[in-house]
Wavefront OBJ file of the C-alpha trace (Angstrom):
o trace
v 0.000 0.000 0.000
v 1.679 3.707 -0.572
v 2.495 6.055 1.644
v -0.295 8.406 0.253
v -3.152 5.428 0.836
v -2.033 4.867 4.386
v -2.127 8.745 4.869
v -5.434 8.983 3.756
v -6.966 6.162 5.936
v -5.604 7.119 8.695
v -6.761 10.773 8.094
v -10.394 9.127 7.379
v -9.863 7.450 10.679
v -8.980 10.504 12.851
v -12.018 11.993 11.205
v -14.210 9.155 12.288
v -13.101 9.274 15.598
v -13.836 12.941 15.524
v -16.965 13.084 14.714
v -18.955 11.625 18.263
v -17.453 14.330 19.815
v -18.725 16.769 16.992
v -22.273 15.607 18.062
v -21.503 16.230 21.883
v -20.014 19.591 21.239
v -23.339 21.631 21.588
v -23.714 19.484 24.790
v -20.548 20.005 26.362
v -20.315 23.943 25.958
v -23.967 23.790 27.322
v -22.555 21.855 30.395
v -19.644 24.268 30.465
v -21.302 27.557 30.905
v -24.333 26.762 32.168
v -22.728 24.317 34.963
v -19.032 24.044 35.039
v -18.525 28.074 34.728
v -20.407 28.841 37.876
v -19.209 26.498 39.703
v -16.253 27.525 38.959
v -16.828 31.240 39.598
v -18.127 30.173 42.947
v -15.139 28.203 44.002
v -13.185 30.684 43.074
v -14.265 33.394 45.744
v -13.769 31.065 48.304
v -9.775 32.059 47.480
v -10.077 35.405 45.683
v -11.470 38.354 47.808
v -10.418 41.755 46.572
v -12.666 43.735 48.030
v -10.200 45.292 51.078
v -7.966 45.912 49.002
v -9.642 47.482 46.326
v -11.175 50.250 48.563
v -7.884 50.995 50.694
v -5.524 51.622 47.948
v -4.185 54.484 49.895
v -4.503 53.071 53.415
v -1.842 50.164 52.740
v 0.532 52.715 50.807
v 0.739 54.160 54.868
v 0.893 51.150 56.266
v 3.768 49.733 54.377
v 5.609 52.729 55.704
v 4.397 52.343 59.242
v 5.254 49.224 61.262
v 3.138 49.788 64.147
v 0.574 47.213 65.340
v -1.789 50.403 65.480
v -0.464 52.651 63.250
v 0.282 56.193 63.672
v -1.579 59.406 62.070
v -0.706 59.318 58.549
v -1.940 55.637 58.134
v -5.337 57.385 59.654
v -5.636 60.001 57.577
v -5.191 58.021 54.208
v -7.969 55.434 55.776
v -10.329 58.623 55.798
v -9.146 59.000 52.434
v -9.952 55.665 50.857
v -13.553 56.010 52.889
v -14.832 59.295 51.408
v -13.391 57.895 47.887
v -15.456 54.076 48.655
v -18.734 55.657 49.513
v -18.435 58.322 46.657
v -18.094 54.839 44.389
v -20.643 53.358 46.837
v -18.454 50.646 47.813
v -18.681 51.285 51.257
v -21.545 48.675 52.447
v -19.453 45.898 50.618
v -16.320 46.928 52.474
v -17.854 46.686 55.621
v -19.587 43.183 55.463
v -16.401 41.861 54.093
v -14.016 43.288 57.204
v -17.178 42.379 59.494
v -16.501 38.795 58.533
v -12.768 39.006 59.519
v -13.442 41.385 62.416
v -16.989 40.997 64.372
v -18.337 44.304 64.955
v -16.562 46.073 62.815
v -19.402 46.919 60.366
v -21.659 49.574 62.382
v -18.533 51.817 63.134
v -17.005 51.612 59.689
v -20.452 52.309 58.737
v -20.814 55.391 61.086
v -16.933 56.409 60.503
v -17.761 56.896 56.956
v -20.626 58.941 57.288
v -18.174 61.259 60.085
v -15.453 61.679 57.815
v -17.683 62.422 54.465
v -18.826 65.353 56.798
v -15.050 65.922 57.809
v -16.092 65.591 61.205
v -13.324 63.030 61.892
v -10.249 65.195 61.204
v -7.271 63.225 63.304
v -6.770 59.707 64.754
v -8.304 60.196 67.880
v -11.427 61.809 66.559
v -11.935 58.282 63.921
v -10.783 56.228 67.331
v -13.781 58.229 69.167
v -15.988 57.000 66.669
v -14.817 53.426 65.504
v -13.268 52.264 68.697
v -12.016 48.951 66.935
v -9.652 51.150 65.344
v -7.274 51.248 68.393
v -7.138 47.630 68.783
v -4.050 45.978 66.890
v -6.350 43.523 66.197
v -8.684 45.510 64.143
v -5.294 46.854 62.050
v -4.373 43.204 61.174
v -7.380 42.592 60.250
v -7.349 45.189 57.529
v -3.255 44.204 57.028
v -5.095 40.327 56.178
v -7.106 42.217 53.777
v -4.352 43.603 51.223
v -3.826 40.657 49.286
v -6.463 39.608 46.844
v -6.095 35.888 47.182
v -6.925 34.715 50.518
v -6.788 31.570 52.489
v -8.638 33.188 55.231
v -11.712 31.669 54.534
v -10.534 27.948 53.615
v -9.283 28.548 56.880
v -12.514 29.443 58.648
v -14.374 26.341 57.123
v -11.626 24.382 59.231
v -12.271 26.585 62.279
v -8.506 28.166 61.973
v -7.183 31.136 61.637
v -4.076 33.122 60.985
v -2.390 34.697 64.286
v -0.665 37.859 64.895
v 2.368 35.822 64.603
v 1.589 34.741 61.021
v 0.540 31.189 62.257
v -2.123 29.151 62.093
v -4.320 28.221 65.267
v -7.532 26.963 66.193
v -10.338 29.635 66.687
v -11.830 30.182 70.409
v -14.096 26.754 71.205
v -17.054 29.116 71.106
v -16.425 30.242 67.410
v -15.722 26.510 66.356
v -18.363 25.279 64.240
v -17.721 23.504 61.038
v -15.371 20.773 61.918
v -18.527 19.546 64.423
v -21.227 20.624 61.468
v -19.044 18.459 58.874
v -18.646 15.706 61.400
v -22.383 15.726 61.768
v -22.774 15.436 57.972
v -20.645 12.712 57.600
v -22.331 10.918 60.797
v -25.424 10.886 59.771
v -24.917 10.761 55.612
v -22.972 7.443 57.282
v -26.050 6.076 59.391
v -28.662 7.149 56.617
v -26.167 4.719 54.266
v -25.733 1.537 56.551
v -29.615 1.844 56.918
v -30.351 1.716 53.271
v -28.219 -0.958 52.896
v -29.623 -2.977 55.707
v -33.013 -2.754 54.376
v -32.162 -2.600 50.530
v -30.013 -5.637 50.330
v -32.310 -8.488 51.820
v -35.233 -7.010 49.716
v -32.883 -6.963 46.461
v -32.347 -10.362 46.992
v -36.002 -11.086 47.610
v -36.913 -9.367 44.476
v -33.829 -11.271 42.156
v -36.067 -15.056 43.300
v -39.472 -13.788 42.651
v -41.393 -14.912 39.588
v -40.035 -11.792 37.143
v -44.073 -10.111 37.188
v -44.089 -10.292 41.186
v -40.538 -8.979 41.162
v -41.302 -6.040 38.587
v -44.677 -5.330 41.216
v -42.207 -4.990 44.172
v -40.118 -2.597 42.118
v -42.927 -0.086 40.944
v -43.511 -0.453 44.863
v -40.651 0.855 45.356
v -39.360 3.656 42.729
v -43.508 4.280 43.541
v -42.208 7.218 45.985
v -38.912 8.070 44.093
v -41.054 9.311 41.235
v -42.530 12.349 43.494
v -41.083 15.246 44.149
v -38.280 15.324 47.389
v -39.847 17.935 49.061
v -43.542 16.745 48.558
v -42.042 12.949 50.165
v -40.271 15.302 53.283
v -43.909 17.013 54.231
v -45.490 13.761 53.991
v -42.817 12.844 56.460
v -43.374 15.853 58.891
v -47.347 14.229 58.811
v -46.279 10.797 59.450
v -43.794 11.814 62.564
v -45.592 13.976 64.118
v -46.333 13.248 67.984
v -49.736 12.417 67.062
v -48.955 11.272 63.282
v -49.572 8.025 61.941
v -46.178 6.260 63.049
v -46.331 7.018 66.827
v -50.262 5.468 66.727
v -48.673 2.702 65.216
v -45.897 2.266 67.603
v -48.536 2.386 70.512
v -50.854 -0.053 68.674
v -48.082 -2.846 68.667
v -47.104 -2.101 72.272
v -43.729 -1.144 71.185
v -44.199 1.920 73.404
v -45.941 3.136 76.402
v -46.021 7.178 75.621
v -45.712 9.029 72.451
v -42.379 9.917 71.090
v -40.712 13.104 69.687
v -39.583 12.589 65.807
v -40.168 15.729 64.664
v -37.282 17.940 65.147
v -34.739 15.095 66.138
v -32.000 12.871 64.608
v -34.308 10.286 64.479
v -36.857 11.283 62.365
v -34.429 13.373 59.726
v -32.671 9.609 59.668
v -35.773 7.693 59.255
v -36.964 10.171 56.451
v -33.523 10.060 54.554
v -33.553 6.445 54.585
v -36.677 6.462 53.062
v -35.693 8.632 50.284
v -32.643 7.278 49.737
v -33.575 2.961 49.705
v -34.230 3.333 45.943
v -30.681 4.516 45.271
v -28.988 2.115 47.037
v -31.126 -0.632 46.342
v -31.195 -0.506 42.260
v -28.003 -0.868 41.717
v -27.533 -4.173 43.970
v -30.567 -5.499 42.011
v -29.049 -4.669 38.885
v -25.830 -6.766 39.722
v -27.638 -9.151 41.392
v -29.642 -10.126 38.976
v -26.726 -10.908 36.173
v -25.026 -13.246 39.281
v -25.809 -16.891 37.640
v -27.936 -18.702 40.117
v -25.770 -22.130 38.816
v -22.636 -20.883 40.718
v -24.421 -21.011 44.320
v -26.092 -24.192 43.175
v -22.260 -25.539 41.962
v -20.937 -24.427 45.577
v -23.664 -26.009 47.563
v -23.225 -29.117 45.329
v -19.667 -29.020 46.135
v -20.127 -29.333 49.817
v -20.241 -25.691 50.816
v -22.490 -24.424 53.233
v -25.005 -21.647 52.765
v -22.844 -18.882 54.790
v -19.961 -20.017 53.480
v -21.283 -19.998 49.849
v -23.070 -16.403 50.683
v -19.829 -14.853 51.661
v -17.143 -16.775 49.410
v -18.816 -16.981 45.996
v -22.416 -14.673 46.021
v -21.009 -12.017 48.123
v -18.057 -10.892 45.871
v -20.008 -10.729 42.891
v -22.582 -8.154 43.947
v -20.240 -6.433 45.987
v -19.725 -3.850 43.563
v -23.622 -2.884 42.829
v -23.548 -2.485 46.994
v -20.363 -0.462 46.873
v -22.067 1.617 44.311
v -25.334 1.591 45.766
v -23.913 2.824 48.974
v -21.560 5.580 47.309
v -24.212 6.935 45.182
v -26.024 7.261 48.375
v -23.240 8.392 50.821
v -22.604 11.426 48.395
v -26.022 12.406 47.914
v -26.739 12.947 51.754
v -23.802 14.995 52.099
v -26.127 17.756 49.792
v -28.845 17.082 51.662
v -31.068 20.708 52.329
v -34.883 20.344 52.282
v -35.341 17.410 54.385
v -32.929 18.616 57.785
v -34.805 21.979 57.238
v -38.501 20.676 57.886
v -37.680 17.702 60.182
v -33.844 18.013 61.954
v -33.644 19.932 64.568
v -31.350 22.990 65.138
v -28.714 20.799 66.275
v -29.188 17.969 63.153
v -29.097 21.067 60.421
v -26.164 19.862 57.660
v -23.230 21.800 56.396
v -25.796 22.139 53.173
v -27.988 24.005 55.656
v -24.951 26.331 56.654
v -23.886 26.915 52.970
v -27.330 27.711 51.879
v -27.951 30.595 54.932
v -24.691 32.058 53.943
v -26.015 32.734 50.791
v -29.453 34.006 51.301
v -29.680 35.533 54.467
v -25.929 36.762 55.336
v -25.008 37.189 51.727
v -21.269 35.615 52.360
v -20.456 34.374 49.087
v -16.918 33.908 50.395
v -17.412 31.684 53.510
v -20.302 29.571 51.468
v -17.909 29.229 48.883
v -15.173 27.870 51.066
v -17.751 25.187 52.625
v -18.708 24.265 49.447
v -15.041 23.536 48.363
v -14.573 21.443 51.120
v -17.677 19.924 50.394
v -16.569 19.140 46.646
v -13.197 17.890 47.373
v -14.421 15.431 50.419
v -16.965 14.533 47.687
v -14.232 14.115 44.911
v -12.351 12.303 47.512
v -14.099 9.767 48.416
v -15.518 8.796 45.085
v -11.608 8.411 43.878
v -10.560 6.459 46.758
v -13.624 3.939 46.365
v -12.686 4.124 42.210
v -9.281 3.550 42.906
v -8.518 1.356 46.110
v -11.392 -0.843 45.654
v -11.947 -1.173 41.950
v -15.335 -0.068 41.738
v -16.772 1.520 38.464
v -20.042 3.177 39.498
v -20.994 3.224 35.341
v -20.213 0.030 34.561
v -22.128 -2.491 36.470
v -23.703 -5.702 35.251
l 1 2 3 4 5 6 7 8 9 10 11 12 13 14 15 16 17 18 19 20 21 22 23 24 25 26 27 28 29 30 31 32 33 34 35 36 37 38 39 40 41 42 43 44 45 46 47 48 49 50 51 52 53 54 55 56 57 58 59 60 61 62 63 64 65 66 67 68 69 70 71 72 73 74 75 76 77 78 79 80 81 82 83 84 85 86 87 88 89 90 91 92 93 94 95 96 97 98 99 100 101 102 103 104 105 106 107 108 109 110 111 112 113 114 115 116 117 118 119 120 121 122 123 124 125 126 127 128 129 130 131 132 133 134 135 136 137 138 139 140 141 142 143 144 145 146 147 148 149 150 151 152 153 154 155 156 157 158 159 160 161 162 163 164 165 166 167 168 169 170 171 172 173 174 175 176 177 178 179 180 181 182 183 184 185 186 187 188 189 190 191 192 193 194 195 196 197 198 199 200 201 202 203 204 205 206 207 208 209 210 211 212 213 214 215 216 217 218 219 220 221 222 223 224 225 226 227 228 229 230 231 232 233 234 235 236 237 238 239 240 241 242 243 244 245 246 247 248 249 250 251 252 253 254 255 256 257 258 259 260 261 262 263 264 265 266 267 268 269 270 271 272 273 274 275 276 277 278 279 280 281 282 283 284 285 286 287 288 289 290 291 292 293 294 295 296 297 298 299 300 301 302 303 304 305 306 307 308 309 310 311 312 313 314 315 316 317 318 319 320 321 322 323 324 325 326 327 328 329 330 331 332 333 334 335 336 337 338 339 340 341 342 343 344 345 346 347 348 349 350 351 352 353 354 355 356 357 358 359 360 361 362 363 364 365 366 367 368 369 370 371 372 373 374 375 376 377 378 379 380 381 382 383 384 385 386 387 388 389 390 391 392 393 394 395 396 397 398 399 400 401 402
């Protein structure tokens, strides 16, 4: 064959293999900028905060010249400076919630500083200190110092309940300013208890369903994706009925005897667990009926027929087949609870609310793009984590089962 043949097949075969991904073009630029792009833009502030030092241009010029914890008068005046120019650009409020975040308090009397010196009633250091008391506190002054880099690690930091000290290390916060290592524990508790259950109760019945007669079996599975194919939050209020003190499963409970006295599920770990459970049993449970049912029901009959007994056939030949639709199963659902949001909202209790919770209130009510960002990178990359180290160490393939 010549040289000019081979070079045209194999150009006809690049073009070949080209072509699939010409069809998912339109598809992956949607995915891109409609998915990947904010998410990106999110992460991002969670590292990028230029806000400090945008509006105190003038402020850090000083304060490279002055080495004082609390600087002196010219680092003063140039900070009255950079205020009158902030609110004339109407920067100001943003300035504020963003040192209020690094320095509690600090918002009302930057606020009320501003409004002083745009009247040039704050003429000298003692006169802003008068007003903005922080502003004597070396504190306050590294605070603003922590500011003058745009790319921060302040708030990766925080989402580890750390912080940078005057000595330019890192240290815990004060125990009563520690909260997300305990909120992410709590995630990862209960995201862990809401799995195990799902597997307890989705594994026998998977089983179950693989020996029925195949019309019984598909009856048990409508049964089952019956609730999956509502809407989450419409399932979650059925589940604030159900577990109420007088709801349906506490007159059940005293019907069987199982109790003398009616319990308290709403608002409590146990009900948000028995609700996510509930929600959750489809996920795990598919995909251990999907690799159960291509395990050949001749190779437990072979071991049996062999001698082996029916534990020891269970967990030596049955069990390591399937045990990658239960790994998967249990992944799937693992990861999925970590997001969780509607469901701790209307039946966990303040003390059950997940780091979803936390990342969602930043957003809407304290309008801390920064810190919610920061959770949610943490969030990712546990996420991320986790799903390579089950991928990797335990050669599981969550899309290629059966």
């Amino acid at each position: 064959m010549s040289t000019i043949a081979i070079t045209g097949l194999r150009s006809r075969e690049h073009l070949d293999g080209l072509r699939p991904l010409a069809l998912a073009a339109p598809l992956l630029l949607l995915l891109i900028f409609t998915f990947g792009a904010p998410i990106a833009v999110l992460l991002s502030r969670a590292v990028y905060e230029p806000t400090i030092a945008n509006a105190l241009p003038r402020t850090f010029a000083a304060l490279r010249e002055d080495g004082a914890a609390v600087p002196g008068e010219p680092a003063f005046q140039a900070f009255a400076v950079d205020l009158r120019a902030a609110q004339a650009a109407g920067a100001v409020p943003e300035f504020a919630k963003v040192l209020n975040t690094r320095l509690p308090g600090a918002r009302s009397q930057i606020l009320a500083l501003t409004r002083s010196v745009a009247r040039d009633q704050a003429a000298g250091k003692e006169a802003m200190i008068r007003i903005a008391p922080l502003l004597s506190e070396e504190r306050a002054w590294a605070a603003i110092r922590g500011g003058a880099s745009r790319f921060t690690s302040y708030y990766l930091l925080s989402a580890f309940d750390l912080r940078w000290t005057d000595q330019s290390s890192i240290a815990a916060v004060p125990p009563q300013q520690a909260v997300f290592v305990r909120v992410f524990g709590r995630t990862f508790l209960i995201a862990t208890v809401v799995t195990l259950a799902t597997l307890a109760l989705g594994f026998p019945l998977a089983y179950v369903m693989t020996n029925l007669r195949p019309a019984l079996a598909g009856l048990v599975l409508v049964l089952v994706l019956l609730p999956f194919w509502t809407s989450i939050l419409v399932r979650t209020a059925a589940w604030t009925v159900i577990l109420q003190k007088y709801g349906l499963l506490n007159d059940v409970l005293l019907w069987l005897g199982l109790t003398s006295e009616r319990l308290e599920f709403m608002y409590s770990r146990t009900g948000l667990i028995i609700a996510m459970t509930h929600i959750q049993l489809p996920f795990t449970l598919l995909p251990i009926y999907s690799v159960m049912r291509s395990v050949p029901p001749s190779l437990t009959r072979a071991a049996q027929s062999l001698g082996g007994r029916p534990f020891t056939v269970f967990w030596r030949v049955y069990l390591p087949q399937v045990m990658p639709g239960v790994l998967a199963g249990c992944l799937l659902t693992f990861i999925l609870c970590l997001g969780y949001y509607i469901t701790p909202v209307l039946i966990g209790g303040a003390s059950d609310q997940l780091i979803s919770n936390f990342i969602a209130n930043y957003v809407n009510v304290d309008l801390n793009w920064e810190m919610a960002a920061a959770l949610s990178f943490v969030l990712l990359a546990s996420t991320l984590g986790l799903y390579v180290a089950m991928t990797r160490y335990l050669g599981l393939d969550i899309f290629k089962m059966g």
